[in-house]
C-alpha positions in Angstrom: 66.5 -115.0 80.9 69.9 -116.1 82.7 68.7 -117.1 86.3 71.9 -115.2 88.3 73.0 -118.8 89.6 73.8 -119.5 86.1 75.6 -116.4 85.4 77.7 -116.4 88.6 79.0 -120.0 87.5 79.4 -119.3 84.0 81.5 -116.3 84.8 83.7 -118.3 87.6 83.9 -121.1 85.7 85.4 -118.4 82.9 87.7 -116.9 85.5 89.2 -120.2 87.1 92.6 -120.9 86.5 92.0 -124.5 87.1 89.5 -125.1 84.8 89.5 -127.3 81.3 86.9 -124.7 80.1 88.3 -121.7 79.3 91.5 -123.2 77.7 89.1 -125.6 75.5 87.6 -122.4 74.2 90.9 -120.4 73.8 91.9 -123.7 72.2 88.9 -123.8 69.9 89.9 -120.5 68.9 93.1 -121.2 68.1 92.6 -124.5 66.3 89.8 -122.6 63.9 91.9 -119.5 63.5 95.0 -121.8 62.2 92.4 -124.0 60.1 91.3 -120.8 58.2 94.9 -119.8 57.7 95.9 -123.2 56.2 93.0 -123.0 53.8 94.1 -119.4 52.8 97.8 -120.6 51.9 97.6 -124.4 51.1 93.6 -124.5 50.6 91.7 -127.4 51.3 94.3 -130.2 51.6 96.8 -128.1 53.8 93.1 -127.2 55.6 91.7 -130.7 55.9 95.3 -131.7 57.8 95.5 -129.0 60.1 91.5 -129.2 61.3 92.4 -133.4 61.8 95.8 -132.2 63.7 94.0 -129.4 65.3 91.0 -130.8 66.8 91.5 -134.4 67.3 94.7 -133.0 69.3 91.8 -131.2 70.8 90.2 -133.5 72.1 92.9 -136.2 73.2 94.2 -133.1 75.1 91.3 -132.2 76.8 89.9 -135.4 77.6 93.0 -137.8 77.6 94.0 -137.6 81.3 90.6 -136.9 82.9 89.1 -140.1 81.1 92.3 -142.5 81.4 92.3 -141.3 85.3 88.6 -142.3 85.4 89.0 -145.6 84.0 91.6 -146.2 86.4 89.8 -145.3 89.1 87.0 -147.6 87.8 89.4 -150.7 87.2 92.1 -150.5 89.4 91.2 -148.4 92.2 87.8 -149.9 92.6 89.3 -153.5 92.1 91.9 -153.2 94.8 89.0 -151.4 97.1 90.3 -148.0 97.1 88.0 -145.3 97.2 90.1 -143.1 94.4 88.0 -139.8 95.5 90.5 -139.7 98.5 92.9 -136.6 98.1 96.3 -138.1 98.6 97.3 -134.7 99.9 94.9 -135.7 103.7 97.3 -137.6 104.7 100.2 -135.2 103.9 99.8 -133.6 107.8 99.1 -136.5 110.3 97.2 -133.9 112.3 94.8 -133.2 109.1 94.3 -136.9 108.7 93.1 -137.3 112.1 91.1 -134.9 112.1 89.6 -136.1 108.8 88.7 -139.4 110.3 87.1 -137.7 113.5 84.6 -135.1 111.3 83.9 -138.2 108.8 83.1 -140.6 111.9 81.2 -137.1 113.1 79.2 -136.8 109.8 78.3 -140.9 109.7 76.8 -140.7 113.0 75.0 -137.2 112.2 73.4 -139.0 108.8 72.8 -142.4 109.7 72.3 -145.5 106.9 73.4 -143.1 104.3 75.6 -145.1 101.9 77.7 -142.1 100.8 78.9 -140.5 104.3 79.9 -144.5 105.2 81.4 -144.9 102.7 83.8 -141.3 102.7 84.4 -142.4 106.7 85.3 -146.5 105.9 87.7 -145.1 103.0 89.9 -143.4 105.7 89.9 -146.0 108.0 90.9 -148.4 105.2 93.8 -146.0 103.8 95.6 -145.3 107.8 97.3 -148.8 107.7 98.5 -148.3 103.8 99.2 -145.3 102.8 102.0 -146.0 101.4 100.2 -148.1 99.3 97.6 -145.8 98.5 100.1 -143.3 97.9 102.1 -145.3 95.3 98.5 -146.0 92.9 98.0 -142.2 93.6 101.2 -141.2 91.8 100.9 -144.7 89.5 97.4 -143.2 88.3 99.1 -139.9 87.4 102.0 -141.3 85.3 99.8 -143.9 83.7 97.4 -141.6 82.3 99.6 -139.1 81.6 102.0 -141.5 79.2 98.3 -142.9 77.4 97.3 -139.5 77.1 101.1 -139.1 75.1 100.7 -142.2 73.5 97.2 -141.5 72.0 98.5 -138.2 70.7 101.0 -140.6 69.0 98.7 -142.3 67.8 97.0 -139.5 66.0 100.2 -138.0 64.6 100.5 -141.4 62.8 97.3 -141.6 61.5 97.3 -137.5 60.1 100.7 -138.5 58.5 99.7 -141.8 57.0 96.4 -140.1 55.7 97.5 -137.3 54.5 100.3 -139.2 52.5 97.7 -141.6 51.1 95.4 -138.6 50.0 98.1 -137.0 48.2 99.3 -140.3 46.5 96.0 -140.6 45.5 95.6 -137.7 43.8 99.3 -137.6 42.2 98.3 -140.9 40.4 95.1 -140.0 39.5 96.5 -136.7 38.0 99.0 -139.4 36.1 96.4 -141.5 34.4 98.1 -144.2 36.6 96.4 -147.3 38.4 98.1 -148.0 41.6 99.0 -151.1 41.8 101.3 -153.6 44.3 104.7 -152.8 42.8 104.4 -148.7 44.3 107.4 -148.1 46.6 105.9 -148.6 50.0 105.5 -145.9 52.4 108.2 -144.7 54.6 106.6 -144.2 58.1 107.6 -143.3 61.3 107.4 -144.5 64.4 105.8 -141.8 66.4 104.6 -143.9 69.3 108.2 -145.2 70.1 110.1 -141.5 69.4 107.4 -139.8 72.0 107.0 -142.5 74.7 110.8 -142.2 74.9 110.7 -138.0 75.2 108.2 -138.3 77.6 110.3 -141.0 79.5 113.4 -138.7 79.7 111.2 -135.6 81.3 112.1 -134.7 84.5 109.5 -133.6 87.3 110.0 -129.8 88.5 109.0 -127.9 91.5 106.3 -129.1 93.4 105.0 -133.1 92.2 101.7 -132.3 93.5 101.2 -129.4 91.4 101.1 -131.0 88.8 99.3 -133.8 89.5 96.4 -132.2 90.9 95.7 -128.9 88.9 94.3 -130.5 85.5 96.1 -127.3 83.6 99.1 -128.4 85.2 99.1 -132.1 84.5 98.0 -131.3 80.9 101.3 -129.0 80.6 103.4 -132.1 80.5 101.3 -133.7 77.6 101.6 -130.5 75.5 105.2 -130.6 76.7 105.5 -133.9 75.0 103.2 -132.7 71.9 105.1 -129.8 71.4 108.2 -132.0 71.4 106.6 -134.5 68.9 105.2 -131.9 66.4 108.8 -129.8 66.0 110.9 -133.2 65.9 108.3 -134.7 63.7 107.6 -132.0 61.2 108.6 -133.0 57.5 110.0 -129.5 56.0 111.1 -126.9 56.8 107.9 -124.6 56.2 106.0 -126.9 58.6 108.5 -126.6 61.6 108.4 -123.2 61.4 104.2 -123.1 61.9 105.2 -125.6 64.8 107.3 -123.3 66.1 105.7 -120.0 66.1 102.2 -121.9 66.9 103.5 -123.8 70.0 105.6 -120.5 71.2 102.0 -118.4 71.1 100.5 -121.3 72.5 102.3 -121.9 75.4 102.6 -118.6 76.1 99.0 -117.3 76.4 97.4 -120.7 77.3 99.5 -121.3 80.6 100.8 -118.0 81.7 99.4 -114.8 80.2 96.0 -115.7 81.6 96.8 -115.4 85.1 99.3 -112.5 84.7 96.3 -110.2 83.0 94.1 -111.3 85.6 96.6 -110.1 88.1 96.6 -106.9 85.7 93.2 -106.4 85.7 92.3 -107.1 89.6 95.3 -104.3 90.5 94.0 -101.9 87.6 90.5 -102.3 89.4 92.0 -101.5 92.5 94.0 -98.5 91.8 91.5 -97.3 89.5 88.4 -97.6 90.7 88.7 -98.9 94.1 86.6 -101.9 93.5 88.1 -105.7 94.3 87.1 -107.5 91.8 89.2 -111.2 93.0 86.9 -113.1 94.9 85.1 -116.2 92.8 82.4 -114.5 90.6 79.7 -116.9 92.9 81.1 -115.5 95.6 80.7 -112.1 94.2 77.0 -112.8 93.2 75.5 -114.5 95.9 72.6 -112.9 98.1 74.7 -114.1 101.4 77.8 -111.7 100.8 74.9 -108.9 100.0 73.2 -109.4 103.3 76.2 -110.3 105.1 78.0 -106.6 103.8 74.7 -105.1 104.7 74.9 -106.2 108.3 78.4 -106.2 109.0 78.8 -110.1 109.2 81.9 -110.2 107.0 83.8 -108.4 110.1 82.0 -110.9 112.7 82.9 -114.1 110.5 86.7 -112.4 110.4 87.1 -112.3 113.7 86.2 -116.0 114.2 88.7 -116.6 112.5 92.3 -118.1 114.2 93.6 -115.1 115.1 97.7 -116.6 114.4 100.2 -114.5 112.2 100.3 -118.0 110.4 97.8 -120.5 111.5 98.6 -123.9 111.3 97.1 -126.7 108.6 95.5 -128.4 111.2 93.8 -125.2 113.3 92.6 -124.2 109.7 91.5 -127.7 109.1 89.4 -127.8 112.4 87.8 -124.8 111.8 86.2 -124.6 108.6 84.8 -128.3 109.9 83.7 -126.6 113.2 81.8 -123.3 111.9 79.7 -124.2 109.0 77.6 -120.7 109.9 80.8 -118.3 109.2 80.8 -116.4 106.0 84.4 -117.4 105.3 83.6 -121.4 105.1 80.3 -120.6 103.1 82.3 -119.0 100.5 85.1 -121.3 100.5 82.7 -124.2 100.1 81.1 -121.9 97.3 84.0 -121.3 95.9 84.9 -125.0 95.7 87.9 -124.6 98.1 85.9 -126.5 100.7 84.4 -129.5 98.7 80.8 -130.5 100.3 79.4 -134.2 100.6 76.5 -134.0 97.7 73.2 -136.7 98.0 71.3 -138.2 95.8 68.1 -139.7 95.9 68.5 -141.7 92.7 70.0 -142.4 90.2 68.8 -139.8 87.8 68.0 -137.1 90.4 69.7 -134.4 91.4 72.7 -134.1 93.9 71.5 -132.3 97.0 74.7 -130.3 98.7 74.1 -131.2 102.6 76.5 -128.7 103.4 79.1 -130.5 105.7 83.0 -131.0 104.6 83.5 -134.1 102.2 87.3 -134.8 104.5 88.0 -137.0 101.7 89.1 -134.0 99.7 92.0 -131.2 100.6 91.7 -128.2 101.8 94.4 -125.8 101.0 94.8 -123.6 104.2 96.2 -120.7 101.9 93.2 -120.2 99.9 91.2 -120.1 103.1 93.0 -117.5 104.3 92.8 -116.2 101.1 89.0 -116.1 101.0 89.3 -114.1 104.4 91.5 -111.5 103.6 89.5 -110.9 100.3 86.2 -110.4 102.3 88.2 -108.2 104.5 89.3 -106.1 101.6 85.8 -106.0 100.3 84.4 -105.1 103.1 86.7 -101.8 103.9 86.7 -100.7 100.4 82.8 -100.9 100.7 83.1 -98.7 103.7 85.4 -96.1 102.0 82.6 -96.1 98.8 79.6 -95.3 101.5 82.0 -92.7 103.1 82.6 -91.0 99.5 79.0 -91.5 98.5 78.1 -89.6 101.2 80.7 -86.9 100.9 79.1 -85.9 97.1 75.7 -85.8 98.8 77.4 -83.5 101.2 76.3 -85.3 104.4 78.3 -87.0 106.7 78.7 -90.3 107.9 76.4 -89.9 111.3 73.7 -88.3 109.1 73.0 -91.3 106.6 70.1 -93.6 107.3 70.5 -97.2 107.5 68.5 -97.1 104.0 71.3 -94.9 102.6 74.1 -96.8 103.5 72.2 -99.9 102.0 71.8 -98.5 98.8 75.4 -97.1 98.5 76.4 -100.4 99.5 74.0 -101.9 96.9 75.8 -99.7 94.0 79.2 -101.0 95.6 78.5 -104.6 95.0 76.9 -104.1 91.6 80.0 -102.2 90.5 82.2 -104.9 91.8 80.0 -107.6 90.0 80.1 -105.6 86.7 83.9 -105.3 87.0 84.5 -108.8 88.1 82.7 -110.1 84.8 84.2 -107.3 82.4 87.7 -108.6 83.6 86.7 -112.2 83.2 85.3 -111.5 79.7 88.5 -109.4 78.7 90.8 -111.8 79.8 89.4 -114.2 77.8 88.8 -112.6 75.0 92.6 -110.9 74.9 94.0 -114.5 74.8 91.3 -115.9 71.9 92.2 -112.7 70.0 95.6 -113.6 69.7 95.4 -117.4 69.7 92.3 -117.5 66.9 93.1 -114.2 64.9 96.6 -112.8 65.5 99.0 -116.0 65.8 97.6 -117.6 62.6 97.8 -114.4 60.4 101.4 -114.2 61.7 101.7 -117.5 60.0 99.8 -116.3 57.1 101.7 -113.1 56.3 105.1 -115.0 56.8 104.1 -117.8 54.3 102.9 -114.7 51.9 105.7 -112.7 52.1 108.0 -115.4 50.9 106.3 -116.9 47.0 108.5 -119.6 47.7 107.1 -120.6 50.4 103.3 -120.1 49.3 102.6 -123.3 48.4 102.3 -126.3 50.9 105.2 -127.8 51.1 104.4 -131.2 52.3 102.4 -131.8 49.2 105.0 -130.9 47.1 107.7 -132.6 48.8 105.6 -136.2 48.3 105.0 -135.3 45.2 108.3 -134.9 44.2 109.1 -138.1 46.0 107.0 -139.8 43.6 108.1 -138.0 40.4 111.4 -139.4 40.9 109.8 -142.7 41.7 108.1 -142.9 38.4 110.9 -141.7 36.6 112.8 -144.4 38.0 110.5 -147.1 37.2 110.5 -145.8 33.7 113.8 -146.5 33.0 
């Protein structure tokens, strides 16, 4: 059995926007669903090129940034003696910064000869006097392994091309009774690294840098930007830019945006519907502290805590999540990874240990924190106005439940908002993998079969038509 600590992660992991997880899956989909469509039309060597294209793209896109941005960090970073698990962002608010450095100095006292709290309090102390500096391999990390990520792509574009053009050579002589030999025309490659290190060097930065460089999803937009680039400009017929094109548009399309706007969908329907808010982190959702706290009436007490502004201030925000560890609305936002914790560890191979206190290397976005309060606020009134209706079918009123009545309506509440949270999470998901794996690639299918000339796979035939006229040439 699932302990529920599993489940809750599992299903926020599902549900986070900013996670590499539920796009590697939709993208597993997707890259299976177009490998079984290029077997049905071109069979196995139209198959074998889109499953090297599909996957190993896979992989360089999942992988490429977070691993070039660790190496760097590892190299560079480390070499220079920069801690790199400082959020750039800190020092964005001079307030914030300060107040970083007074909880971290706070939190070294607190745990003393620990090597990780020293070590998050002597990286902000080394950073006040160069930020600038700090900034600059910050935003030098970001472009560097952004461009490699590009670059590897390249890489494998040039490979798929050159193999699949050797494999079909290959074949074409053997077909021919014909030994290759040194005097075959050589092969006319490209030079995919050049063509897509310069696209990537004329893209212009949109909107907010930071957005990008800090939401993973975001920063891995601009390498599909460049790959989606490469693939149309790149594509040898016809017939293949036209797969590009409706692949990439369905790709884009559901992996980046449609996501977010049927979560919206589905958090309103619940709403409207069934009265139920379903939008707080599924381990929020889950936990035994927002049962007991519901239960008691602590979401209200935490609320109140809470800067009472029309718009507190970064800093005010800041100073109180570091201030009042015990309030429900900085338990969930460290639970909800808003509010990253400093994690121990014994050893090497043991397990970290969450002590709990603010890691102030890391940024705290004051608009999710207020976020995470008016949620719990929401939850908690529609939790009243489910007791209040409970009671009305029993035909009592409000003054004549018990305390173990209210519990139990309350009880039903949360497991109705639990089941809907993870129902949503589920179909969300599973509307984009059912039209990334099923219904984009029979698109592609039915449009190659509904035109016979355009059955066949038309890269083969192209090459080997390329070395007809070679032969027949030679011949002469």
């Amino acid at each position: 059995m699932i302990s529920p600590i599993t489940t809750s992660k599992i299903f926020s992991t599902l549900g986070n926007g900013n996670s590499l997880v539920p796009m590697g899956i939709k993208d597993t989909a997707n890259s299976l669903g177009l490998t079984a469509g290029s077997y049905i039309t071109g069979q196995a060597a139209e198959s074998q090129d889109r499953f090297i294209d599909e996957f190993g793209t896979q992989l360089i896109w999942l992988l490429g940034i977070p691993a070039y941005k660790k190496i760097l960090d590892l190299t560079l970073f480390k070499g220079l003696g920069y801690d790199a698990g400082v959020d750039v962002r800190v020092l964005k608010d001079k307030e914030v910064f300060e107040l970083a450095k007074k909880y971290a100095k706070q939190h070294d006292e607190k745990y003393k000869n620990n090597n990780r709290v020293k070590k998050i309090f002597n990286s902000l102390e080394k950073i006040t006097t160069k930020q600038n500096v700090f900034k600059g391999l910050t935003f030098g990390k970001f472009v560097a392994s952004t461009l490699l990520t590009i670059v590897s792509y390249a890489g494998l574009t040039k490979f798929r091309h050159d193999y699949r053009e050797n494999k079909i050579k290959k074949e074409f002589y053997a077909k021919q009774n014909i030994a290759q030999t040194n005097n075959k025309p050589e092969q006319n490659t490209t030079n995919n690294t050049q063509n897509v290190v310069e696209n990537k060097q004329k893209t212009s930065f949109t909107g907010h840098l930071q957005d990008f460089m800090f939401s993973p999803v975001k920063n891995m937009m601009l390498v599909d930007g460049a790959i989606t680039a490469e693939r149309l400009g790149e594509s040898k017929n016809k017939q293949e830019f036209m797969q590009y094109a409706i692949k990439e548009g369905f790709f884009w399309f559901f992996m980046y945006f449609a996501g977010e706007q049927i979560k919206k969908h589905l958090e309103k329907s619940s709403i409207g519907k069934h009265n139920l808010p379903i939008d707080l982190d599924a381990r929020v959702i889950e936990s035994e502290e927002l049962k007991d706290a519901l239960m008691n009436n602590k979401i209200m007490n935490s609320i109140y805590e809470f800067p009472v502004n029309d718009k507190p201030t970064n800093a005010e925000i800041y100073q109180f999540v570091n201030e009042n560890p015990d309030n429900l609305i900085v338990k969930m936002a460290k639970k909800s990874d808003i509010v990253a914790t400093i994690k121990e560890k014994d050893g090497i191979f043991s397990k970290a240990k969450d002590t709990g206190s603010v890691d102030n290397r890391k940024y705290i976005d004051s608009d999710d924190v207020i976020g995470i309060k008016n949620k719990l606020k929401t939850l908690y009134e529609k939790g009243q106005e489910f007791v209040a209706n409970e009671a009305k079918k029993a035909g009592k009123n409000l003054s004549e439940l018990t305390d173990a009545d209210k519990n139990k309506y309350l009880e039903d509440y949360l497991k109705q908002v639990k089941k809907g949270n993870r129902f949503a999470t589920l179909k969300n998901i599973g509307a984009c993998i059912g039209v990334l794996g099923i219904l984009m690639p029979g698109i592609i299918v039915a449009w190659r079969f509904a035109d016979k000339g355009n059955q066949e796979y038309r890269v083969r035939t192209d090459i080997e038509n390329k070395l007809k006229a070679e032969l027949a040439a030679s011949s002469k």
